[in-house]
LUMVEXDREN-45705 format. One record per residue: residue number from 1; y, z, x of N, C-alpha, C in turn. Coordinates in nm, 2 decimals, decimal comma, always signed. Layout:
<lomis>
resi:n.v:n.w:n.u:ca.v:ca.w:ca.u:c.v:c.w:c.u
NUM:Y:Z:X:Y:Z:X:Y:Z:X
...
</lomis>
This chain:
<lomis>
resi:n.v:n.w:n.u:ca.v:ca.w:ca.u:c.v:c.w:c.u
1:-0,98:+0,71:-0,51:-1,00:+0,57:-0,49:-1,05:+0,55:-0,35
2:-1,15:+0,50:-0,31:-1,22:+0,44:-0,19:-1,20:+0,27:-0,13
3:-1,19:+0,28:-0,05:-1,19:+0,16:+0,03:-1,29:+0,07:-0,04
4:-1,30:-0,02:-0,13:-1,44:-0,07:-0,19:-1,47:-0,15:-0,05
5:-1,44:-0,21:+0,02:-1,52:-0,34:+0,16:-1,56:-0,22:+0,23
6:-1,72:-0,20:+0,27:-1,80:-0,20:+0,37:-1,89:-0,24:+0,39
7:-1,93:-0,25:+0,50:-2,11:-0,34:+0,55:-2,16:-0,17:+0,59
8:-2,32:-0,21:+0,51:-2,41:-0,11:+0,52:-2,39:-0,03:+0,65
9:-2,39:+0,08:+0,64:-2,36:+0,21:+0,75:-2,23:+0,16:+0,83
10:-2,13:+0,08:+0,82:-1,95:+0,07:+0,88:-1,90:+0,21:+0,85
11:-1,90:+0,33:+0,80:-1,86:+0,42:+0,79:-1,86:+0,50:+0,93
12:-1,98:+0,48:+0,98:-2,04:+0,55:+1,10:-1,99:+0,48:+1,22
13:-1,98:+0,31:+1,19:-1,93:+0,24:+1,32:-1,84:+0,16:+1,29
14:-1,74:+0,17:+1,18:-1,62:+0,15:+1,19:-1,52:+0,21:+1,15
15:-1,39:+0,25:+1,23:-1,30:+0,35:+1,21:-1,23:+0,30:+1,08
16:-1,15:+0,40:+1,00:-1,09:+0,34:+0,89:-0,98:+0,26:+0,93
17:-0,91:+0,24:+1,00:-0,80:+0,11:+1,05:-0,89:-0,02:+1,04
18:-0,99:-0,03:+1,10:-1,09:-0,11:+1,16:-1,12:-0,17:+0,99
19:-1,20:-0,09:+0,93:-1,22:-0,11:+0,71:-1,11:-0,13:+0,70
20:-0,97:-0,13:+0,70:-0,89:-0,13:+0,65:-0,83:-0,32:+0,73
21:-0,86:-0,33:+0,82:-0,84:-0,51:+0,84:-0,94:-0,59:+0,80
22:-1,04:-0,56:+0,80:-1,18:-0,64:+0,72:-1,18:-0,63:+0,58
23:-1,10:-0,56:+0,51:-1,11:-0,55:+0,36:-1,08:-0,71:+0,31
24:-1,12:-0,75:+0,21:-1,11:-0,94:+0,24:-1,00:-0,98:+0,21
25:-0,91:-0,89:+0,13:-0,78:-0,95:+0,08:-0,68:-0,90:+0,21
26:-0,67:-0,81:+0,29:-0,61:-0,83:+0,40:-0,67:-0,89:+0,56
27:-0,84:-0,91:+0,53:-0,92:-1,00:+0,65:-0,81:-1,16:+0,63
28:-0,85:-1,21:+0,50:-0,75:-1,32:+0,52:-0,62:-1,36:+0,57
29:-0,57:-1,24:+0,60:-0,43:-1,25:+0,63:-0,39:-1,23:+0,78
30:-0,53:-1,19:+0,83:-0,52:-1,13:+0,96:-0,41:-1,06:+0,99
31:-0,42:-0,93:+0,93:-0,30:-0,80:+0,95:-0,41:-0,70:+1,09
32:-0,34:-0,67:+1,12:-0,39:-0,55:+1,26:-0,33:-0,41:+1,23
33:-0,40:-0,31:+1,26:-0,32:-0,21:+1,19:-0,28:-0,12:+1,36
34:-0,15:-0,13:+1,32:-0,10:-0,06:+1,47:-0,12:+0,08:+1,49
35:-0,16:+0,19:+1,34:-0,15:+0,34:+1,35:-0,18:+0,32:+1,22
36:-0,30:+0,43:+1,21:-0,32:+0,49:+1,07:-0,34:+0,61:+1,14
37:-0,25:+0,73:+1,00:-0,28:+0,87:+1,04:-0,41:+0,89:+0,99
38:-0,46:+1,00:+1,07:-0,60:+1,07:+0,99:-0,58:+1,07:+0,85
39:-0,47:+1,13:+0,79:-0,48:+1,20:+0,65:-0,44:+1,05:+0,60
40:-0,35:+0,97:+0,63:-0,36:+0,82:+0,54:-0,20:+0,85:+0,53
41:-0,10:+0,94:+0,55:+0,01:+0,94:+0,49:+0,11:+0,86:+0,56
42:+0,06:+0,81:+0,68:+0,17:+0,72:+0,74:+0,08:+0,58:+0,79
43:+0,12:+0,44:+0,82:+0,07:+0,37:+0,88:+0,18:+0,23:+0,92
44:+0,13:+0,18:+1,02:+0,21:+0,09:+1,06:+0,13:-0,04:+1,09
45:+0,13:-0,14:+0,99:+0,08:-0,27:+1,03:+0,11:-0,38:+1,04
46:+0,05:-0,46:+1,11:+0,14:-0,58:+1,18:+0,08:-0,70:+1,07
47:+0,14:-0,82:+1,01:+0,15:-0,89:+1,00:+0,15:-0,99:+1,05
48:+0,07:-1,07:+1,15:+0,11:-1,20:+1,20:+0,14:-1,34:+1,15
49:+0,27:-1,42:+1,22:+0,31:-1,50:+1,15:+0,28:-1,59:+1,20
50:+0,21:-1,70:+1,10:+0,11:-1,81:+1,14:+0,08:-1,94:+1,07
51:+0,02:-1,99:+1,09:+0,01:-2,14:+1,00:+0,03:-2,15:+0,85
52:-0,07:-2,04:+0,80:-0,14:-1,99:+0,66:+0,01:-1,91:+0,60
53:+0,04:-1,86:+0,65:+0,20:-1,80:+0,58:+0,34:-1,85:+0,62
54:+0,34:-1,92:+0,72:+0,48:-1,97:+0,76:+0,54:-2,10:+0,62
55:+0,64:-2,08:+0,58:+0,69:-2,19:+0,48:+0,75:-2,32:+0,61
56:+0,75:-2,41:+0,53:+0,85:-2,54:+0,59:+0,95:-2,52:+0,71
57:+1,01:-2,39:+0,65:+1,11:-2,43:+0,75:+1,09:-2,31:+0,91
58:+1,00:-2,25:+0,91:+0,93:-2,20:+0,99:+0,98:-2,03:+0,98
59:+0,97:-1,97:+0,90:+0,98:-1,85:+0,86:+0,90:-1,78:+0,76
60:+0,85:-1,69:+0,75:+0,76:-1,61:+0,65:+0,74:-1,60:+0,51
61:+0,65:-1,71:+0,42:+0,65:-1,66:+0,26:+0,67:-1,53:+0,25
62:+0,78:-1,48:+0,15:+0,75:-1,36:+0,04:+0,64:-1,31:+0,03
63:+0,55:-1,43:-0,05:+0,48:-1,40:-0,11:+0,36:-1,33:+0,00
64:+0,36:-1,39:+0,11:+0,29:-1,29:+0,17:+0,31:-1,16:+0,24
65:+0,45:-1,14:+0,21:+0,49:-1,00:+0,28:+0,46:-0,90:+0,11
66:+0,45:-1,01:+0,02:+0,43:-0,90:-0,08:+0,30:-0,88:-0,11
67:+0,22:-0,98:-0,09:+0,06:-0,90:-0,08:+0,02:-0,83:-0,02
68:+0,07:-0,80:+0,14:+0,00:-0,64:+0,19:+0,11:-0,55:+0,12
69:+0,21:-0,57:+0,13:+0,31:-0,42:+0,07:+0,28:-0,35:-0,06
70:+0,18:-0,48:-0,16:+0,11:-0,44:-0,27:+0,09:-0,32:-0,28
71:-0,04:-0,32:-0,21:-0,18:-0,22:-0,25:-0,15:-0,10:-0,13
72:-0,08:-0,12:-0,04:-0,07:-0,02:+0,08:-0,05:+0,12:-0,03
73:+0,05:+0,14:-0,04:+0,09:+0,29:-0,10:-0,03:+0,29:-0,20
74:-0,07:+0,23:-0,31:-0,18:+0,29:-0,39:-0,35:+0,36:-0,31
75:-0,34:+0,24:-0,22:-0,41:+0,23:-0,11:-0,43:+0,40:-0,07
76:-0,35:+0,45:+0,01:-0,28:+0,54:+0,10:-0,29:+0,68:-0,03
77:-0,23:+0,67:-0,16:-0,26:+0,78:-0,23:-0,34:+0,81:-0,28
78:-0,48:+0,68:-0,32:-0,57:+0,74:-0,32:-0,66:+0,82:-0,22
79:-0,64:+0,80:-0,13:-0,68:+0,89:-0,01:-0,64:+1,01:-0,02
80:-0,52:+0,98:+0,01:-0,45:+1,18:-0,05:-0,49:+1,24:-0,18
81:-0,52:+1,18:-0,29:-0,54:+1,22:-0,41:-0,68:+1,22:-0,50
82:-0,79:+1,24:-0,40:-0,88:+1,17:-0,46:-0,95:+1,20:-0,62
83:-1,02:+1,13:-0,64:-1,04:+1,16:-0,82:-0,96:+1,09:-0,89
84:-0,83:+1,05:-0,87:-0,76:+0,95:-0,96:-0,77:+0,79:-0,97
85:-0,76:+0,77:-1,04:-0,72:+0,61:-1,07:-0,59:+0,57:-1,01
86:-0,53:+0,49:-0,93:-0,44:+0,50:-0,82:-0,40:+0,29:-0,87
87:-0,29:+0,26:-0,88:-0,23:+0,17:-0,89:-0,11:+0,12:-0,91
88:-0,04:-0,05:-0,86:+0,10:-0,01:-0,81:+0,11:-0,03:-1,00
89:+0,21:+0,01:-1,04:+0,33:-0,01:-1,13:+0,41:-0,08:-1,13
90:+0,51:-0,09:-0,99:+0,61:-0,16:-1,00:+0,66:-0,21:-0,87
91:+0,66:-0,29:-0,80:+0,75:-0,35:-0,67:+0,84:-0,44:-0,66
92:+0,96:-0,40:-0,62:+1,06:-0,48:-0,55:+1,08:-0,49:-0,40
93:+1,12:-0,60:-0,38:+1,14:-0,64:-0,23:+1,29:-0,68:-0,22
94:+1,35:-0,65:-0,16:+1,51:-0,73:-0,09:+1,48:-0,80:+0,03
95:+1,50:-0,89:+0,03:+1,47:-0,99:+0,14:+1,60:-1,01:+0,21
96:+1,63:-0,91:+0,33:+1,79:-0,90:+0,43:+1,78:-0,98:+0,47
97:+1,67:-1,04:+0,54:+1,64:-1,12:+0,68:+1,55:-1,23:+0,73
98:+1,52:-1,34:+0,72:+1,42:-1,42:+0,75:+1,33:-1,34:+0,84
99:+1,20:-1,36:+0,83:+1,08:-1,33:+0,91:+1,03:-1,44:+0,99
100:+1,12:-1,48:+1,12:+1,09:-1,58:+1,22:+0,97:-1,55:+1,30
101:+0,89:-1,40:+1,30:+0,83:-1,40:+1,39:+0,71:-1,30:+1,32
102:+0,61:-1,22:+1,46:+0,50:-1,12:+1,34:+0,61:-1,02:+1,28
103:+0,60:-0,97:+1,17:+0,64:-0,85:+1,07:+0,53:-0,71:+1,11
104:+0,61:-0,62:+1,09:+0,58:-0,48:+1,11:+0,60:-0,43:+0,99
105:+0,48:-0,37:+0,91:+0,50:-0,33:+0,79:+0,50:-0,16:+0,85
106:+0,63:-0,09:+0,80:+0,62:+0,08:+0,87:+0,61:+0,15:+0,72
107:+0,52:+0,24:+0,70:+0,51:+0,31:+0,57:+0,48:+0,48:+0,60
108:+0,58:+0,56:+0,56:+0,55:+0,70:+0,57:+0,57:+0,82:+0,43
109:+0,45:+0,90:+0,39:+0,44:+0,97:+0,29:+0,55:+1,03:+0,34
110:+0,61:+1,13:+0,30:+0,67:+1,27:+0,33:+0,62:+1,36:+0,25
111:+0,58:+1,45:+0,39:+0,54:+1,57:+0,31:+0,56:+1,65:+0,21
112:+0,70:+1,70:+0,16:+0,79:+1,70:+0,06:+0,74:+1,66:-0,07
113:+0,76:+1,45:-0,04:+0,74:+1,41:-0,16:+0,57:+1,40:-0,19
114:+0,45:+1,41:-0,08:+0,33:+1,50:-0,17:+0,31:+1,58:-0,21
115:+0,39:+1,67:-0,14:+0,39:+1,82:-0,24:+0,40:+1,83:-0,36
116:+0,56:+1,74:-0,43:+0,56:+1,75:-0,52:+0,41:+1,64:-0,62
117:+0,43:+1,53:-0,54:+0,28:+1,42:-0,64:+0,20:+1,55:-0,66
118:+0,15:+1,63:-0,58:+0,02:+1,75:-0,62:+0,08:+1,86:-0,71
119:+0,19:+1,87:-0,71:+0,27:+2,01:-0,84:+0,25:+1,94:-0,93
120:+0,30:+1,77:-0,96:+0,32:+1,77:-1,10:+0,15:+1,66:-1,14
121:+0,08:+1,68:-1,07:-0,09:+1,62:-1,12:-0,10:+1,75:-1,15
122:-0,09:+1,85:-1,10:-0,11:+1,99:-1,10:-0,09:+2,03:-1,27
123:+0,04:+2,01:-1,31:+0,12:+2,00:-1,43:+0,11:+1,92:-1,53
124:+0,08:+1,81:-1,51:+0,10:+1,69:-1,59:-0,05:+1,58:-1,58
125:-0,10:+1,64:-1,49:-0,23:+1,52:-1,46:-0,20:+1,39:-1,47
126:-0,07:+1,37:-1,43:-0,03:+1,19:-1,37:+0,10:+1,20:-1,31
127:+0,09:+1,11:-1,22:+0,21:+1,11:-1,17:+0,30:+0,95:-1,11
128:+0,40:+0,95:-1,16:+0,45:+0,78:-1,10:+0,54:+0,80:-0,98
129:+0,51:+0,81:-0,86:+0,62:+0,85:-0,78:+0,64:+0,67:-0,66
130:+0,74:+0,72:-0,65:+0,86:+0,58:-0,62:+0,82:+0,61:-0,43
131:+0,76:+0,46:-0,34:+0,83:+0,50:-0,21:+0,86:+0,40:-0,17
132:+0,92:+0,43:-0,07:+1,04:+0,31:+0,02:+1,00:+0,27:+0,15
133:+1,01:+0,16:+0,17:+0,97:+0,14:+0,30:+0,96:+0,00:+0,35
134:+0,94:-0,05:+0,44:+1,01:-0,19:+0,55:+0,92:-0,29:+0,61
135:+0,97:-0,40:+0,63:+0,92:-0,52:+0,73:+0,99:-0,48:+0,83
136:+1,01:-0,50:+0,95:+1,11:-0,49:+1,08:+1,00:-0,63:+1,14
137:+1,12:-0,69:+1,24:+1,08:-0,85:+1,28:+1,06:-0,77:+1,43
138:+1,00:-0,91:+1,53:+0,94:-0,82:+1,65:+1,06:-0,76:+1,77
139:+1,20:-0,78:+1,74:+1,30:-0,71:+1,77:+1,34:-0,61:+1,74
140:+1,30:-0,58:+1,61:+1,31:-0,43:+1,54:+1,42:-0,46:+1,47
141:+1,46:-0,56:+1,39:+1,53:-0,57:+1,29:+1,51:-0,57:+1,17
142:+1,53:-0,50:+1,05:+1,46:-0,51:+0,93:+1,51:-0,65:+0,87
143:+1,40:-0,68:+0,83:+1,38:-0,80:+0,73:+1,39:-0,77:+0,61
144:+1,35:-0,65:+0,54:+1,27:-0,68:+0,42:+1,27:-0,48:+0,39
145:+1,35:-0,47:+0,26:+1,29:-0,33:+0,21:+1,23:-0,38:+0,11
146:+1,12:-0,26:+0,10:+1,02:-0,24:-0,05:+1,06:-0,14:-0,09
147:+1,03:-0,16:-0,20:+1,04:-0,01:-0,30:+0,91:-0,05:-0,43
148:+0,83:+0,09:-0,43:+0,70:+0,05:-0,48:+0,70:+0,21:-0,61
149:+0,61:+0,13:-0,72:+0,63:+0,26:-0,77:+0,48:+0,28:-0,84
150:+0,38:+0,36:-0,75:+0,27:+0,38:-0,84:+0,22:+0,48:-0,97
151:+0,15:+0,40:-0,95:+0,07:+0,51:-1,12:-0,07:+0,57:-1,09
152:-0,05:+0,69:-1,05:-0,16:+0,79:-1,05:-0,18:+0,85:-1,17
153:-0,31:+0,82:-1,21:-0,38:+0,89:-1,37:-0,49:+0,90:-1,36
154:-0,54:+1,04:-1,44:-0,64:+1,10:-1,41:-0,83:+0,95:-1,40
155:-0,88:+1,00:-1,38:-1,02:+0,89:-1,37:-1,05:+0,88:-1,51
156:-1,05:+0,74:-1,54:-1,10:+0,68:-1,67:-1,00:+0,64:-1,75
157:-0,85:+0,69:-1,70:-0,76:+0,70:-1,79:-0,75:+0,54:-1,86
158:-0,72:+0,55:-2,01:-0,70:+0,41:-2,08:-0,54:+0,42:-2,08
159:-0,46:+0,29:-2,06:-0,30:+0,32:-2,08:-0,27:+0,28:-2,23
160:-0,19:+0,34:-2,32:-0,14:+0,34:-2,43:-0,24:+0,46:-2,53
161:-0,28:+0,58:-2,41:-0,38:+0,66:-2,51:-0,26:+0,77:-2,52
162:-0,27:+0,86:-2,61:-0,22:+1,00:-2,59:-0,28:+1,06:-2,55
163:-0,26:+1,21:-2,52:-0,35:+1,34:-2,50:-0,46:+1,37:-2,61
164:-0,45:+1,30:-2,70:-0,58:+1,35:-2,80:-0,66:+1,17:-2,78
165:-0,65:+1,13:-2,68:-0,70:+0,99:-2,72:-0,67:+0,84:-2,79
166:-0,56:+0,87:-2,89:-0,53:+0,82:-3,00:-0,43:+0,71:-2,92
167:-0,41:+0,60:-2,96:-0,35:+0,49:-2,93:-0,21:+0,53:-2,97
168:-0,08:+0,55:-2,95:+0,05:+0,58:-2,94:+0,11:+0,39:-3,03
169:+0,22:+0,42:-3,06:+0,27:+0,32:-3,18:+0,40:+0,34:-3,15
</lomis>
C-alpha cells in the first residue's frame, strides 16, 4: 500500500512526513507529524485543537481523534509489508480524559510483533494483528487509548473467498 496523495515529482521534494500531512484526509485536519521513522514503524503526530474539532463545550470531538487513529497503523503496515492489501478491521477508543488542548498521537510497531506479522504472511499469507496506542494532552497526560486491529491480505484478495476461490457458506 502506497501513500495515494502526491503532486507530480513530491517524491523528490517532499519528505514522507511532509506526504503524510498533505494527504487530504489528514491536510484537513491540520495534523503535523512530530517524527516518522525511516522504516514507518513508529510515529508521533500532533493533532491541533481548533475551531473545526473542538465541541461546545471546548474540548476535542471523538470523532476526530478517531479519524487520524483510523488509517495510521494500516497506513504504517503497508509500508512494512508491501504487496498487501492493508486495512483497519476493528477500532476501539477509551476516552480517560477530555482533550482541552493539541493531542499527541504516539504509535510504535515492536519489533517482536513484526516479526511475527512476517512469520505468519510467511505461513498463512494474512495476517490480523492487534496494536495499542495513545492520545497524551500537551502535559503528557493520556487522554485516550486505541486499540486497532488490521487486516493484512494478500493483493486482490476478495473477503468471504476460500483458498480455492469459492465463496464460504
Amino acid at each position: 500500500m502506497s501513500l495515494i496523495y502526491s503532486f507530480p515529482g513530491s517524491r523528490k521534494l517532499l519528505s514522507p512526513a511532509r506526504r503524510l500531512e498533505l494527504y487530504p484526509p489528514f491536510r484537513a485536519m491540520r495534523i503535523r507529524i512530530i517524527e516518522l521513522a525511516d522504516d514507518w514503524s513508529s510515529a508521533t503526530i500532533l493533532l491541533p485543537l481548533n475551531r473545526h474539532n473542538r465541541n461546545p463545550d471546548g474540548g476535542m470531538f471523538g470523532g476526530a481523534m478517531a479519524s487520524l487513529a483510523d488509517p495510521v497503523p494500516a497506513l504504517m503496515c503497508g509500508r512494512n509489508f508491501p504487496g498487501y492489501s492493508v486495512w483497519t478491521r476493528s477500532m476501539s477508543i477509551d476516552f480517560s480524559r477530555e482533550g482541552r488542548t493539541d493531542l499527541t498521537l504516539r504509535i510504535a510497531l515492536r519489533k517482536e510483533q513484526l516479526e511475527a506479522i512476517e512469520t505468519e504472511l510467511r505461513n498463512r499469507m494474512r495476517a490480523t494483528p492487534e496494536f495499542e496506542y495513545a492520545y497524551y494532552d500537551a502535559g503528557g497526560d493520556l487522554c485516550a487509548r486505541v486499540i486497532n486491529r488490521v487486516a493484512i491480505r494478500p493483493s486482490g484478495y476478495k473477503p468471504g473467498r476460500g483458498a480455492e476461490g469459492t465463496t464460504k457458506r
